[in-house]
N, C-alpha and C positions, 0 to 999 in steps of 0.2 A: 519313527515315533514309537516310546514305550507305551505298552497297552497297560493302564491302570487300573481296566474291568476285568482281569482276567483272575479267576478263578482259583484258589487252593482252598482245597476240601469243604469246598458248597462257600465260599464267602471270598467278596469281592475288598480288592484292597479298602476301596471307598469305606465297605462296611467296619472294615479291622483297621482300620484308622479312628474311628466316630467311632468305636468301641474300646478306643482307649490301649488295645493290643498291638499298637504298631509299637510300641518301645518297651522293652523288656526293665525289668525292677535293676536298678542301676545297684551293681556291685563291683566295688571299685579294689584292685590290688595296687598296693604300691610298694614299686620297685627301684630297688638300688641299686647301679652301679657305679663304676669307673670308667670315665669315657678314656678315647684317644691320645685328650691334652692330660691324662692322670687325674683330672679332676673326679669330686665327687657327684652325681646326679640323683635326682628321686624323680621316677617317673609316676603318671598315673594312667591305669587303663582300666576300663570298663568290661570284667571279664563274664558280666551279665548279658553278653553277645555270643558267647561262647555256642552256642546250638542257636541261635536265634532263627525262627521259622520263616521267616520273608523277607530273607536277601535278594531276592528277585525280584522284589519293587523298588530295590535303590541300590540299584548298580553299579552308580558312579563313585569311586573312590576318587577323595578330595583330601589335599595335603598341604597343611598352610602356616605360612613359615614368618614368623616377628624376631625382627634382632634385638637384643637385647638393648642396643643403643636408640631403638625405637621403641621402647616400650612406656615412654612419659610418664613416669613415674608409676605405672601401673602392676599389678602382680598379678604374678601366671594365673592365678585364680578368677581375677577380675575379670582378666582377655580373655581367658577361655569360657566364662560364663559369658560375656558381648557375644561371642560369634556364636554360640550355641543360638542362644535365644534371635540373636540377627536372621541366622540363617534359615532357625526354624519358621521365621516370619514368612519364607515364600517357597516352603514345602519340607517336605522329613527332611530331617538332616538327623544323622546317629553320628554323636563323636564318641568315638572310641577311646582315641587317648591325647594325653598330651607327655611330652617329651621333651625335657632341656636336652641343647644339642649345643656343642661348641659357637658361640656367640649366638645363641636365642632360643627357641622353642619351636616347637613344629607338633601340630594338632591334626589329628587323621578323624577323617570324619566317612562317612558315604551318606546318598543324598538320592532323592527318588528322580531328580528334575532336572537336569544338566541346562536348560535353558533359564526356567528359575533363580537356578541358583548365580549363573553367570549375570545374570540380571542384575542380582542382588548383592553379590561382589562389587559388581561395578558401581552400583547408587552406593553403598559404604566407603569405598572407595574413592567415588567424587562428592561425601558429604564435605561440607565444611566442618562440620565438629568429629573429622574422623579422631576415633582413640587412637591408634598406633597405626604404623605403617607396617602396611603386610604384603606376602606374595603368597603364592597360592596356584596348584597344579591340579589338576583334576583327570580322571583316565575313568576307561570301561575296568571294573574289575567284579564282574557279576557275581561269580560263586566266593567273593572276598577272603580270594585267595591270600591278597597282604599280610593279614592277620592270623592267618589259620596257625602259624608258628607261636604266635604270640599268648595266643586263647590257648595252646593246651599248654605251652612253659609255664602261664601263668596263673591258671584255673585249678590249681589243685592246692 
């Protein structure tokens, strides 16, 4: 069980959530390249994570994947705003980026609650008005390490 009372520099997660400090001022780079298949891609990341102070309360790195033939008419923009705010619904959730990838997208997030969230994947998952069909991995990645390449490529 992760301990959610625990302590950085006299304040409790509890308090630096309810004080609004758990998500850092969203600044967004967006990136171009050339994938694999030659195509063109625009990515977006949130390089407002770049030093973020309390990686230690949401340690699960979460990776969630829509194909583009599942997307019902919807834009990258729309999905990735749905699962933001979804998942915020049943604890932190910080997305960091979203990424077209040869046949769809893939949105990295970390999450404070691995049971939460599995939760809450699954009730999205067997709504009847679900938006898109998605998949979605989730792993321990505490000091989020996945990203640390990405924040200083893309941070300056």
């Amino acid at each position: 069980m992760l301990n959610f009372f625990k302590k950085k520099n006299n304040e409790s997660w509890e308090s630096i959530k309810a004080s609004g400090k758990a998500f850092p001022k969203t600044k967004i780079s967006i990136v171009s390249f050339t994938g694999e298949d030659d195509e063109h891609y625009t990515a977006w990341i949130n390089i407002g994570y770049k030093n973020y102070p309390y990686k230690e309360y949401c340690p699960i790195l979460g990776l969630l994947n829509v194909d583009y033939e599942d997307m019902n008419g919807n834009d990258i923009g729309e999905i990735q705003e749905y699962f933001d705010k979804e998942l915020n619904k049943a604890c932190v959730c910080h997305l960091i980026s979203r990424v077209p990838v040869e046949g769809g997208i893939e949105i990295l997030f970390y999450i404070e609650d691995l049971d939460k969230i599995n939760d809450k994947l699954e009730e999205i998952y067997a709504s009847e008005d679900l938006l898109v069909d998605f998949g979605c991995s989730l792993r321990t990645d505490a000091d989020w390490e996945t990203i640390e390449d990405m924040m200083e490529q893309y941070s300056s």
